[in-house]
N, C-alpha and C positions, 0 to 999 in steps of 0.2 A: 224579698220577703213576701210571704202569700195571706193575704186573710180572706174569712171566710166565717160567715154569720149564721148560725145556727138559735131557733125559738125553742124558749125551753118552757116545755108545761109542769104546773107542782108548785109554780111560787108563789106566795101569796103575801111576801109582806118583805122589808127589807132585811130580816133577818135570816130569813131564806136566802137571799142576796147573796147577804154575809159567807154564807156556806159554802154554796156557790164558788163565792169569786176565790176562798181560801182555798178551795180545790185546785181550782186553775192556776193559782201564783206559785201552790206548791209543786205543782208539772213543770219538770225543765222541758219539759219541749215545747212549752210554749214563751215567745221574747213577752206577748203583752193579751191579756182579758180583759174585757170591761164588759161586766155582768151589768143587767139591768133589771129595773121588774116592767117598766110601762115604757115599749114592749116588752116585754119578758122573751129573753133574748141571750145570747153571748159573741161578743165580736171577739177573735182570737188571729193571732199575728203568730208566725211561724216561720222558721228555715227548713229547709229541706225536702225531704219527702212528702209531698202530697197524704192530706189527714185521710182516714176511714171515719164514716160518720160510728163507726163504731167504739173508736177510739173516745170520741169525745164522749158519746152516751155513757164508758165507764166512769169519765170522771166527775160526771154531772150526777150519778147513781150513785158515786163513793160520797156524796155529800148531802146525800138524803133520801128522800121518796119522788122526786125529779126525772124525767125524760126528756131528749131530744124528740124534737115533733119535725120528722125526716120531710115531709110535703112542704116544710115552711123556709126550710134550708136556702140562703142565696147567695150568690157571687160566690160561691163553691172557686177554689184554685183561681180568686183574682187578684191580680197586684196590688200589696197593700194601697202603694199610691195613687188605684186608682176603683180603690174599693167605697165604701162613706159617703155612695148614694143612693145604695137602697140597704133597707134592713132586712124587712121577712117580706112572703108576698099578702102579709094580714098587716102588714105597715109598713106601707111606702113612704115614708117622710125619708129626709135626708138627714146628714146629720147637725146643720147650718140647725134647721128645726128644732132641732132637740137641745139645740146651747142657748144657755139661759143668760140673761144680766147677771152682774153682781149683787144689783140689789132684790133683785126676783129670786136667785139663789138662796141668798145667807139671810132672806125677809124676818124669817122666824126668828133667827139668832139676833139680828140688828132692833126688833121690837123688844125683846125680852132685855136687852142688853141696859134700854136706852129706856125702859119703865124703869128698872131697878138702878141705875144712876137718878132716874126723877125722883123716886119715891124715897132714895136715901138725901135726898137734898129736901125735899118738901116736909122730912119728919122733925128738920132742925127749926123748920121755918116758924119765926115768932111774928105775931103780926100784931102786937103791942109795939114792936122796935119798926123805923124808916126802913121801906124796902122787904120788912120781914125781916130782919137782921140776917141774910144773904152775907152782907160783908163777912161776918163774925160766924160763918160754917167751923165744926173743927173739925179737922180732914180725918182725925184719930175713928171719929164716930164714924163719920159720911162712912170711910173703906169698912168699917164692921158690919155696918149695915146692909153696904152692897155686898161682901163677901157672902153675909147671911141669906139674902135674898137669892145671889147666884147659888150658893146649894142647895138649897130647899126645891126653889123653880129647875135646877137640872136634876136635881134626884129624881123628882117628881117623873119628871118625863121618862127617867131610866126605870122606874118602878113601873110605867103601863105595860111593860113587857120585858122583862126582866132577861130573859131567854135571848131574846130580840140580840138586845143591849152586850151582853156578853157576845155573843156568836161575832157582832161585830168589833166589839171592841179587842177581840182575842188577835183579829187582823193585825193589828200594828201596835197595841202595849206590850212590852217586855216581860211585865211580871202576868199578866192574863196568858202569854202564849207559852209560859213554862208553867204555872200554878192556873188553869181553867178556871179552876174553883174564884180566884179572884175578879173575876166579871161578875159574878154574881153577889160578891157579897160588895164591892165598889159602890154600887147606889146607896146602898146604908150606910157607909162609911162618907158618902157627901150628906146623908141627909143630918148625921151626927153632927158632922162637922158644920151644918147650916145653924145646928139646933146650939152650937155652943155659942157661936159668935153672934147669935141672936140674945143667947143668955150672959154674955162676957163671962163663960166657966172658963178657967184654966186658960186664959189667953194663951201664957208662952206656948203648952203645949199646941196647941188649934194650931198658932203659925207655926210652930213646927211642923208640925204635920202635914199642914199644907203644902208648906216649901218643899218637903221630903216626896209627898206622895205627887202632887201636882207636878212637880221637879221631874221625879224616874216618867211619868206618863210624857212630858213635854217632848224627851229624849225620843221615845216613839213614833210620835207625830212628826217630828224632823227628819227621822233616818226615813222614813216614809216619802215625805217629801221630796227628799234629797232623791230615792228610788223612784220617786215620779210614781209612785202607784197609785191608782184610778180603783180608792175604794174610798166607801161610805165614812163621814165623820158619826162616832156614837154620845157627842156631847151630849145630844138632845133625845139618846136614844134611838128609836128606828121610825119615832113617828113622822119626822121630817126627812126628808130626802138631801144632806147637805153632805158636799162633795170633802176628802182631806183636803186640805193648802193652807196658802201662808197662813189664811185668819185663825185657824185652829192653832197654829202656834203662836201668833200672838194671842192667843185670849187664854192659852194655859203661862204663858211668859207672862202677861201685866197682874192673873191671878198670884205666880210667884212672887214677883216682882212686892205685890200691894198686902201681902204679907210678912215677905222679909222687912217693907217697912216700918208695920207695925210693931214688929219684933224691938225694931230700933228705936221707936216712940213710945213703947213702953217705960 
């Protein structure tokens, strides 16, 4: 297998990313892509015939206003296994460099996580009772609370760039990559759904809907997974850089999960 690392100029954000890497996962001639923006870049793995750098410039062009930057090109025809240490010659890192912790990774997602568990335990908190009455939380409240908070705070972030959001989320949900139109109207549809469970409307409906829509997106994020693809998570939309894996499917499974219970608790 051959890879071969080509900088690409035109990106500016990870929704461009997004575009990008959909270009290259839908090329069967290529086995693997991992688009980047910082550098802004494409590493691409391959059988057989040695690439044209022309080759790759159509597919980097079918995906927007994008070029290969031919001078920056490196380890042109080297063996995969002994490619992943150097990138362009405008950045010499390796790729040891570039791999991050877990908790430097998903930082954004484990604060936001881990406010909105406090804040739905600090709203019950009475401080008339020992302890705050802590003991005496009821769990019915606490998950409505935090369910409310998680859509409101993930809408939010999918509404700074709405375009972004879609472009990437079109990569790997089932109902965005047959219906487009559905990435963009998704951020409304969590901020609804933030706005109801903050107001207790129509429970049944809410967890339904939850279950149903968070459910079909879960299925996405797994077959993904399962395909090992090295693309963008759009929980948080494009403003954070957080990679797919397990955590994105557990945190769409404990949101199912913490609605079918309420379903039950009702």
């Amino acid at each position: 297998m051959m890879s071969e690392v080509y900088a690409i100029e035109g990106m500016t954000c990870n929704g461009c990313v997004a575009k990008v890497q959909k270009a290259f996962d839908e090329d069967s001639r290529f086995v693997n892509a991992n688009v980047s923006l910082d550098p802004a870049e494409v590493r691409v793995e391959y059988e057989g015939e040695p690439l044209d750098v022309g080759d790759v410039q159509k597919v980097v062009a079918s995906a927007g206003p994008y070029k290969v930057v031919e001078d920056q090109h490196v380890d042109r025809k080297a063996p995969a296994v002994e490619s992943g240490s150097m990138h362009t010659a405008a950045h010499m890192t390796t790729e040891h460099e570039h791999t991050r912790g877990f908790f430097e990774t998903y930082k954004p997602l484990l604060l936001i996580v881990g406010l909105l568990a406090l804040i739905s335990t600090l709203v019950q908190v009475d401080t008339t009772e020992p302890l705050g009455g802590v003991a005496n939380l009821d769990p019915m409240l606490w998950m409505r609370h935090f369910m409310a908070g998680f859509f409101l705070a993930f809408s939010f972030f999918k509404l700074l760039n709405i375009s972004g959001f879609a472009s990437s989320y079109r990569m790997y949900d089932w109902v965005a990559q047959k219906i487009p139109a559905w990435g963009y109207i998704y951020p409304f549809v969590e901020l609804s759904l933030g706005v109801l469970y903050l107001t207790n409307l129509a429970p049944v409906f809410t967890n339904w809907a939850t279950v149903v829509i968070l459910g079909v997106s879960s299925l996405g994020v797994i077959e993904s997974n399962l395909n090992k693809k090295k693309i963008q998570c759009a929980c948080l939309g494009d403003v954070f850089d957080l990679p797919m894996s397990v955590v994105t499917i557990v945190e769409d499974v404990t949101m199912v999960a913490m609605a079918a219970a309420m379903l039950f608790l009702i």
